[in-house]
Every structure is written in structure tokens, then in C-alpha cells.
C-alpha positions in Angstrom: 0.0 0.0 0.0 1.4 3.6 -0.8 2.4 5.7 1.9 0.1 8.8 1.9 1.7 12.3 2.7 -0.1 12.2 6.3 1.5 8.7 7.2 4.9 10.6 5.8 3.9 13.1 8.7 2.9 11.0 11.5 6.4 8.8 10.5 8.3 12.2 11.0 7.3 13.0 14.2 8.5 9.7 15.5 11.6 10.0 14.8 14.3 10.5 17.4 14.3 13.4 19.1 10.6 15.1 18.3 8.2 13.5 20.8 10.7 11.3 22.7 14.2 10.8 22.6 14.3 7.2 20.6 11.8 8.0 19.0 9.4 4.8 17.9 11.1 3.3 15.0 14.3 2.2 16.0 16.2 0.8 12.8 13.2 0.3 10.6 13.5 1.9 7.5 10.0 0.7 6.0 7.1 2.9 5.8 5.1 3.8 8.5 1.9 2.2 6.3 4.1 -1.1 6.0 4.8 -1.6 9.8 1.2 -1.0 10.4 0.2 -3.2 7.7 2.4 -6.2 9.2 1.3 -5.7 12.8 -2.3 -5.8 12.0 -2.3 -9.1 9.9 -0.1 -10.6 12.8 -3.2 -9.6 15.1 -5.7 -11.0 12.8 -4.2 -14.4 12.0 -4.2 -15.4 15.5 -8.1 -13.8 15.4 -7.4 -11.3 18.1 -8.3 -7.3 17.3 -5.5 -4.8 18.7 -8.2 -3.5 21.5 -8.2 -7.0 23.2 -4.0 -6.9 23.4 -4.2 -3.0 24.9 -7.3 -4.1 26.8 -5.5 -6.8 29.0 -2.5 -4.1 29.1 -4.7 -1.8 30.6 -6.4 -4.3 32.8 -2.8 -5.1 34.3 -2.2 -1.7 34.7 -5.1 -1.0 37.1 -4.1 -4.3 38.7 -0.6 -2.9 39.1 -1.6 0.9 40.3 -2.4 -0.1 43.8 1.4 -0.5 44.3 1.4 2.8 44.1 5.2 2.1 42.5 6.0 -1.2 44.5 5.7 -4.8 42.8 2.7 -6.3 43.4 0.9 -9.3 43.4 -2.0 -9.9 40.9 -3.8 -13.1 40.5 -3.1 -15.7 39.1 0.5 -15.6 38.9 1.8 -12.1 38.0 4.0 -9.1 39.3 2.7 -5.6 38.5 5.0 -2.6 39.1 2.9 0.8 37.9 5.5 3.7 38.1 3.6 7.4 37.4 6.8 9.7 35.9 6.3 13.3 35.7 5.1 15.0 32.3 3.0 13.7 29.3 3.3 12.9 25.9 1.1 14.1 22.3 -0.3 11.1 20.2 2.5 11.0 17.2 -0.6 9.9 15.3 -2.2 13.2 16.1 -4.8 12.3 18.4 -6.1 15.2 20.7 -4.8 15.7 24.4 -1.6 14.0 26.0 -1.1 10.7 27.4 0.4 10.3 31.0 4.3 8.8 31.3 3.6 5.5 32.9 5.8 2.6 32.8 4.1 -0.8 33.4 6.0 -3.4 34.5 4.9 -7.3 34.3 6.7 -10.7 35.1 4.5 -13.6 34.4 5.9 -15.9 37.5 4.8 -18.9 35.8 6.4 -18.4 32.5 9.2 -16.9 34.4 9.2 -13.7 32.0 8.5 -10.4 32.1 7.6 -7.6 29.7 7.5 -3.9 30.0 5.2 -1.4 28.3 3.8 2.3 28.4 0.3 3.9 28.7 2.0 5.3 25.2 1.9 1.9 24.1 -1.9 1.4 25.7 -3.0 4.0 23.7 -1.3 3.4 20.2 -2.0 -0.3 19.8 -5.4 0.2 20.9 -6.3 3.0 18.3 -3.6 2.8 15.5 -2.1 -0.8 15.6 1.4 0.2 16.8 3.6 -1.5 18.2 6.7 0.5 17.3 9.8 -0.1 14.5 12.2 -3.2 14.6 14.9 -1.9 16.4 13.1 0.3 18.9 14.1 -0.4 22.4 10.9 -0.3 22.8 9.2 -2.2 20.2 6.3 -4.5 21.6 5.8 -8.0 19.4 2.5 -9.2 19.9 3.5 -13.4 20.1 5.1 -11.9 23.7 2.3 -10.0 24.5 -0.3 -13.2 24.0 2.5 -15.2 25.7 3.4 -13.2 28.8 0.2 -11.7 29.5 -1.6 -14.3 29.1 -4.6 -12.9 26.5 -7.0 -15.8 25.9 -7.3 -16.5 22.2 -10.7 -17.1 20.7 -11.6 -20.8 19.5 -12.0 -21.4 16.1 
């Protein structure tokens, strides 16, 4: 699919440096239209919709703020570690208003793994499908999202 000149936008202000200092592509040199295009079919062949992956974020994270920054406990086998940081971020996508610096923190104690993610990433999976460039120290895959946090897929 061709890139249109306001995914060209979007693209530049997540580059290093404009909204955060990484930015959200890392190395990834494809289109912004391209990553989105991969992440979403990845979603849909396992039958799951990108509101269901930031919905079980976000459920963890309410789990998680009662630690009020401490590790805790959340059934059936997790550690949550919610950790408010001062300031807030703009949607690179445009959306209106600013979304909170959190830092979510989850270890799945049965799997023995753990995965860390933003109310950035909460937000931009749920509405646009991102889960950041290859190469972003921050990039999210959506296997370990299923896998550590444990999101039920639907039968076939």
C-alpha cells in the first residue's frame, strides 16, 4: 500500500528526538503504512483485534496501580510494578490531548518472564495498531504479549 503524505507526517514525528528521545522506530526503515500493515495481519491471523492486546495491558495496569510504584501481586500468577513519571506525551498519530508517562511493568511468574510497556503503548496499539519499529528499544511483538500476558485467544 502507498504511503500517503499524512502517514509521511505522522512517520516524522517519531523520529528520534521530536516527541521522545528514541523516538518509535528504532532501525526500521519501511514505511510507516508497511509496519502498520504487518502488525495488524499478525493480530488477525491469530483472530485477536488490537483492542483485546491494549485491553489486557490496561487491565494489568489498574491491577498494578495499587502499588502505588511497588511490585505487586495480581492473580493468578503475575508481578505488576505501575510507576507514574512526571510529564505527558502528544499522540504521534495526532490524536487530541496528552497521554500520562507511565511505565508498566509485568513478570508472568509462571512463565518466568516479564515484559515492559507504556500507557503510550496502551493508547497506540489500541487505536492505530502500533507497536513500534524493529529496532526500537521499545518495540512490543505481539507473540510476547499473548504469551506473557496471558490474552486468551478465541476458538475457532
Amino acid at each position: 500500500m502507498k504511503q500517503t503524505v499524512q502517514m509521511r507526517e505522522i512517520q516524522d514525528k517519531m523520529k528520534p528526538g521530536v516527541i521522545t528521545r528514541d523516538g518509535f522506530l528504532g532501525t526500521d526503515s519501511r514505511n510507516l503504512i508497511d509496519i502498520l500493515i504487518e502488525d495488524d495481519a499478525k493480530v488477525k491471523r491469530i483472530n485477536l483485534t488490537h483492542g483485546q492486546i491494549a485491553g489486557r495491558m490496561q487491565e494489568l495496569r489498574e491491577a498494578g496501580k495499587r502499588g502505588l510504584g511497588d511490585f505487586i501481586s495480581v492473580a493468578p500468577h503475575f508481578e505488576v510494578r505501575v510507576d507514574m513519571v512526571r510529564g505527558k506525551l502528544p499522540c504521534p498519530f495526532g490524536h487530541p490531548g496528552l497521554i500520562q508517562k507511565t511505565n508498566i511493568q509485568v513478570r508472568n511468574l509462571e512463565k518466568n518472564r516479564e515484559i515492559a510497556f507504556t500507557d503510550m503503548h496502551i493508547h497506540i496499539i489500541a487505536e492505530h495498531g502500533f507497536y513500534e519499529g524493529k529496532g526500537s528499544p521499545y518495540r512490543l511483538e505481539v507473540r510476547d504479549l499473548i504469551e506473557i500476558l496471558e490474552i486468551e485467544l478465541p476458538e475457532e
